[in-house]
VOPAPA-451677 format. One line per 5 residues: number of its first residue (from 1); their letters; for each residue x, y, z of N, C-alpha, C. Coordinates in nm, 2 decimals, decimal comma, m for minus. Example, Ala and Ser with C-alpha at 12.3 -4.5 7.8 and 13.67 -1.06 7.14 Angstrom:
VOPAPA-451677
1) as) 1,32:m0,57:0,78:1,23:m0,45:0,78:1,32:m0,33:0,78; 1,28:m0,22:0,71:1,37:m0,11:0,71:1,29:0,00:0,79
This chain:
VOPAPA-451677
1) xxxxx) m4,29:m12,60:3,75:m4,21:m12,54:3,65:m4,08:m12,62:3,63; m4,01:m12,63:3,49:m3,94:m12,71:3,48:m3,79:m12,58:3,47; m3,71:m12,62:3,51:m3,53:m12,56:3,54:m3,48:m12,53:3,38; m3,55:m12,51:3,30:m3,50:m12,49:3,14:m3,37:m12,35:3,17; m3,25:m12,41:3,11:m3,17:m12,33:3,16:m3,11:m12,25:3,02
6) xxxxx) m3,12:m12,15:3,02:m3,12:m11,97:2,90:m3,02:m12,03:2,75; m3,10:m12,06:2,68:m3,01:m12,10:2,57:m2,91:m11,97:2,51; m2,76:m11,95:2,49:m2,74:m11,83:2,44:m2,66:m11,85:2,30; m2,73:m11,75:2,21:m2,64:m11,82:2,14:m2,58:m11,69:2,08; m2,51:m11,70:1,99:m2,41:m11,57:1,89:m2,50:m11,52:1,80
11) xxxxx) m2,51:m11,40:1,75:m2,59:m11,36:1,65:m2,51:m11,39:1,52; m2,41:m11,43:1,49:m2,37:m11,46:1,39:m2,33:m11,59:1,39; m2,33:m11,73:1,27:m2,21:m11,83:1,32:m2,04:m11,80:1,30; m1,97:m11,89:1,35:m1,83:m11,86:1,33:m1,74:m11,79:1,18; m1,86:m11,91:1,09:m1,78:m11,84:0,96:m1,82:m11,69:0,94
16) xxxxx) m1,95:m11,61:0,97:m1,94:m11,46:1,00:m1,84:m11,43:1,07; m1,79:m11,44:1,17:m1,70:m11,40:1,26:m1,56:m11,38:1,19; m1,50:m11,48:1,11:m1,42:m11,46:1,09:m1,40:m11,39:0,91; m1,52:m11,42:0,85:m1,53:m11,33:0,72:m1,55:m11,16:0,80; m1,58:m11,14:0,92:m1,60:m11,01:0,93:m1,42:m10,98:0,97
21) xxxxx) m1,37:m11,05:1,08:m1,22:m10,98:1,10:m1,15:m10,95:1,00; m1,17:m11,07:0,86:m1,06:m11,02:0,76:m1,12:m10,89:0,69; m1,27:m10,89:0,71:m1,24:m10,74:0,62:m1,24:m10,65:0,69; m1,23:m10,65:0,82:m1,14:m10,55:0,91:m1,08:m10,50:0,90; m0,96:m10,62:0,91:m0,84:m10,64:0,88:m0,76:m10,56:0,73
26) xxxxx) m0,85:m10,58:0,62:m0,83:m10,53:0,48:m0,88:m10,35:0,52; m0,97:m10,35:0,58:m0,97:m10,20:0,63:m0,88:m10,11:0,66; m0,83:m10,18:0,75:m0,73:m10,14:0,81:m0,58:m10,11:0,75; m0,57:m10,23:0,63:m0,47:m10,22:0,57:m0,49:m10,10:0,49; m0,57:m10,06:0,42:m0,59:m9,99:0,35:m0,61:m9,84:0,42
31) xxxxx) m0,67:m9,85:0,52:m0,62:m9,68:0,58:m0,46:m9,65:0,58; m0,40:m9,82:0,61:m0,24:m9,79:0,65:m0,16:m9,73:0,50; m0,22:m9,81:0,40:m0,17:m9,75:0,29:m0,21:m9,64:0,26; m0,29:m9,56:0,31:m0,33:m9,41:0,29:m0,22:m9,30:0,42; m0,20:m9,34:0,44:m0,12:m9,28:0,52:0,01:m9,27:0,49
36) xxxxx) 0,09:m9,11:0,58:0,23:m9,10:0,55:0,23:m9,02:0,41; 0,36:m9,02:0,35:0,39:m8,90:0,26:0,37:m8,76:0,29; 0,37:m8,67:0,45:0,40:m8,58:0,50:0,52:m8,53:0,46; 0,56:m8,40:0,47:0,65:m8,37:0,45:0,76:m8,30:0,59; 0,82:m8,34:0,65:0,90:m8,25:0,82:0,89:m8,09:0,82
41) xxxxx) 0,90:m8,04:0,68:0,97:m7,91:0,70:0,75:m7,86:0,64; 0,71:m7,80:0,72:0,61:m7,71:0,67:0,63:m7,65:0,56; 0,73:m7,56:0,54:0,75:m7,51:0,38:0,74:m7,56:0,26; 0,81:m7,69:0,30:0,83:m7,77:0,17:0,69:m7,81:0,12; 0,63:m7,86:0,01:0,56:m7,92:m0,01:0,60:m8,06:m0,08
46) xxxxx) 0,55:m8,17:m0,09:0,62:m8,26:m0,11:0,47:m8,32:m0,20; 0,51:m8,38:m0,26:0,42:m8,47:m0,37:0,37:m8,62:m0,35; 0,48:m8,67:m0,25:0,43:m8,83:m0,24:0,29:m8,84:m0,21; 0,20:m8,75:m0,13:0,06:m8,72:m0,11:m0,04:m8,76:m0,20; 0,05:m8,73:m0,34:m0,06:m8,77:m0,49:0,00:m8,89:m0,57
51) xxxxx) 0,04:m8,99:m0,47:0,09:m9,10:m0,56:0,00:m9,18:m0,59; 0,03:m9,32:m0,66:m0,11:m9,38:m0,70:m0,14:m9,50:m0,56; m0,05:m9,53:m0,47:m0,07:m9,58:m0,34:m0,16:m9,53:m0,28; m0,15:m9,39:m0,24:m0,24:m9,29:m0,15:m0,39:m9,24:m0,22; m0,38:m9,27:m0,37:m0,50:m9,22:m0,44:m0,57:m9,33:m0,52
56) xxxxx) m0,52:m9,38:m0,59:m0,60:m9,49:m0,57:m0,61:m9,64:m0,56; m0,48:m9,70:m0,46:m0,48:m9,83:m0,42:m0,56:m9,82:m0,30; m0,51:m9,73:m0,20:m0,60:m9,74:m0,04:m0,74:m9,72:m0,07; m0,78:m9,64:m0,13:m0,89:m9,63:m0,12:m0,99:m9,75:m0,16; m0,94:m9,79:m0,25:m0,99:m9,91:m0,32:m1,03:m10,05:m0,22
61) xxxxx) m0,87:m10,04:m0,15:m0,86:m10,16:m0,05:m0,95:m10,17:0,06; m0,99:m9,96:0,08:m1,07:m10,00:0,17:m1,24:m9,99:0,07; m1,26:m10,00:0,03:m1,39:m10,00:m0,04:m1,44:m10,19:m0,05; m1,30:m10,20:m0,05:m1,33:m10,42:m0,07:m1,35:m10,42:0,01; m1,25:m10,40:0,12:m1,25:m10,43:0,30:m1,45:m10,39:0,38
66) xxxxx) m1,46:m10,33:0,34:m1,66:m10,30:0,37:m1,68:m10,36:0,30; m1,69:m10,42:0,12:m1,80:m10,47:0,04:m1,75:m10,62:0,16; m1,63:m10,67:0,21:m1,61:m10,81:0,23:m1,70:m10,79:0,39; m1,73:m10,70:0,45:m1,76:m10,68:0,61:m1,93:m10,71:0,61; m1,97:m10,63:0,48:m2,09:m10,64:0,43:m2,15:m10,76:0,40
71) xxxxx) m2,06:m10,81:0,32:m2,08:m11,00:0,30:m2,12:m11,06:0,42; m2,01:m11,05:0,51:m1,99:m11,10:0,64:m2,16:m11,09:0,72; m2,21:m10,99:0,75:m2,32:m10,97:0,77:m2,42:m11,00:0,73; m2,39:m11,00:0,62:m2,57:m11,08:0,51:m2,55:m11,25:0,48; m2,44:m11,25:0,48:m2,44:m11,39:0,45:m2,49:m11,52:0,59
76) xxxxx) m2,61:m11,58:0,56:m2,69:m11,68:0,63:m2,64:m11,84:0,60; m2,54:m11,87:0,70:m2,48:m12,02:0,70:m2,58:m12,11:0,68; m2,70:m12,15:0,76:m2,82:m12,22:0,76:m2,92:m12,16:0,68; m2,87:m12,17:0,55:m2,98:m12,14:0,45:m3,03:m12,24:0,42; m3,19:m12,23:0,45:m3,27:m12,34:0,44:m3,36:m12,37:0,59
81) xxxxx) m3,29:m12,40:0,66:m3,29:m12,46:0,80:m3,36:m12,33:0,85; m3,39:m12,17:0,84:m3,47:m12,12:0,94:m3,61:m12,14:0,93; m3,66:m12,18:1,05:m3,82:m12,16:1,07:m3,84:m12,08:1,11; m3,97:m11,99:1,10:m4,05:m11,94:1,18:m4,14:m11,99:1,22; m4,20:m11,87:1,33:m4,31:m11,98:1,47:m4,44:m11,96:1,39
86) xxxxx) m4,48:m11,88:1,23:m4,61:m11,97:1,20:m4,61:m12,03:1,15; m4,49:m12,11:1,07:m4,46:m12,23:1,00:m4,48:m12,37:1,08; m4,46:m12,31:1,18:m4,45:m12,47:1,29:m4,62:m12,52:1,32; m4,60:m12,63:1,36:m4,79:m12,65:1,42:m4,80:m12,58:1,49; m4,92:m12,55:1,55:m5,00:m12,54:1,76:m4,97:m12,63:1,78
91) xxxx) m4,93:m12,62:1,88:m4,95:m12,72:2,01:m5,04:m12,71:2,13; m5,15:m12,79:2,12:m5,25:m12,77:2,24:m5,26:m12,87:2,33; m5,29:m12,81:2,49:m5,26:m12,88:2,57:m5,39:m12,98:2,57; m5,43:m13,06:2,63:m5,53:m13,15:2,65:m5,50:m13,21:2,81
């Protein structure tokens, strides 16, 4: 038997890796712009809650931030280049 030593590799290449942190990242931004406009005093009610930041920029931001995470995932660097194993010959031993 020959010492063939465990090839390991990433399920994604780098450019996934890094198309997925930025839409993370855009995720994240966008929850942050959903947040805040509380009001201290329970009584009060306060309105910043229905601005157009909290209703509809964040939400938006985060709807890109997934469609860009989603990319990140589907998108195949080596397009072209995969084989499969019935595309290849047999190899028989003799």
């Amino acid at each position: 038997m020959e010492n063939n030593p465990l090839k390991t590799e990433f399920l994604f290449e780098k450019v996934n890796y890094k198309i997925l942190f930025i839409g993370l990242a855009v995720v994240a931004l966008g929850y942050l712009l959903m947040s805040g406009g509380g009001s201290t005093d329970p009584k009060v009610f306060s309105e910043d809650i229905f601005n157009f930041r909290r209703i509809r920029l964040a939400p938006t931001v985060v709807l890109i931030g997934y469609g860009i995470t989603i990319y990140a995932i589907l998108k195949n660097p080596k397009k072209g280049t995969e084989t499969f194993p019935e595309d290849q010959p047999i190899k028989t031993k003799k």
